[in-house]
C-alpha positions in Angstrom: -176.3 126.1 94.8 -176.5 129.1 92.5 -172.9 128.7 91.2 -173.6 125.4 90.5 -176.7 126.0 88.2 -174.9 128.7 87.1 -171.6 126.4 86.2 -174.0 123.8 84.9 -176.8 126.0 83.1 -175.2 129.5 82.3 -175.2 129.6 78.7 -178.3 128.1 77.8 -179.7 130.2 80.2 -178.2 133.1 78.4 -179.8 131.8 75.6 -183.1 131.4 77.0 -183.4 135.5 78.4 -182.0 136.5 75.2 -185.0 135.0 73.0 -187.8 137.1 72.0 -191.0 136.9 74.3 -192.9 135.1 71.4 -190.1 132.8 71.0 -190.2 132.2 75.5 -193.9 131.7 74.5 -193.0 128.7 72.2 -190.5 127.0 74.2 -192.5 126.8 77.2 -195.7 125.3 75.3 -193.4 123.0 74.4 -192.0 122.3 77.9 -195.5 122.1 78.8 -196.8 119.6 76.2 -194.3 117.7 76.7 -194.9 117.0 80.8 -198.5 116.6 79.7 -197.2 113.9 76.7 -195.6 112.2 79.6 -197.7 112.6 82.2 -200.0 110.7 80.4 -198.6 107.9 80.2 -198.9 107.3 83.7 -202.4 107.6 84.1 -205.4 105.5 82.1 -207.5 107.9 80.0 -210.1 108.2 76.9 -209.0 108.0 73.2 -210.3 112.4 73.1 -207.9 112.9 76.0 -204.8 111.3 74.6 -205.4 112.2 71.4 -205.6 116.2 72.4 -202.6 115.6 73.9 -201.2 114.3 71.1 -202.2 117.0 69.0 -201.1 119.8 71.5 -197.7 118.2 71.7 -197.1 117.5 68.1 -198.3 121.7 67.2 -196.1 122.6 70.1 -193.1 121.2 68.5 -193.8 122.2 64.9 -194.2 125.5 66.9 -190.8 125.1 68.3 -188.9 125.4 64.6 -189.2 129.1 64.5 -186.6 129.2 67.9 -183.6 129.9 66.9 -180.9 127.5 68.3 -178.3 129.5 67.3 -176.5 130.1 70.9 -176.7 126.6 72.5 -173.6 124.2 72.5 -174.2 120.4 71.8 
């Protein structure tokens, strides 16, 4: 099981623990908002619920364009 994340996942995880801790920071808001984003949409809430949401997600990814992608692959 390890070799295979490892096969699969190695470089961007290489990536990921050679990032700066404010830069960690960022990318895991974003994973974050983005569970809550889609979470969300599962479940029936108020207009102020969605549209914190909203706004958490959308300054988590404007957050995001400081990381530098310089390491990853397409």
């Amino acid at each position: 099981m390890k070799e295979a994340f490892r096969l699969i996942y190695g470089k961007e995880w290489k990536w990921f623990l050679s990032l700066a801790l404010a830069m960690k920071l960022r990318l895991i808001w974003f994973l974050v908002s983005f569970v809550m984003l889609c979470a969300l949409s599962f479940e029936r809430s108020d207009v102020l619920c969605v549209f914190a949401v909203v706004v958490n997600f959308l300054a988590s990814a404007i957050a995001l364009r400081g990381v530098p992608g310089d390491g990853i692959e397409e």
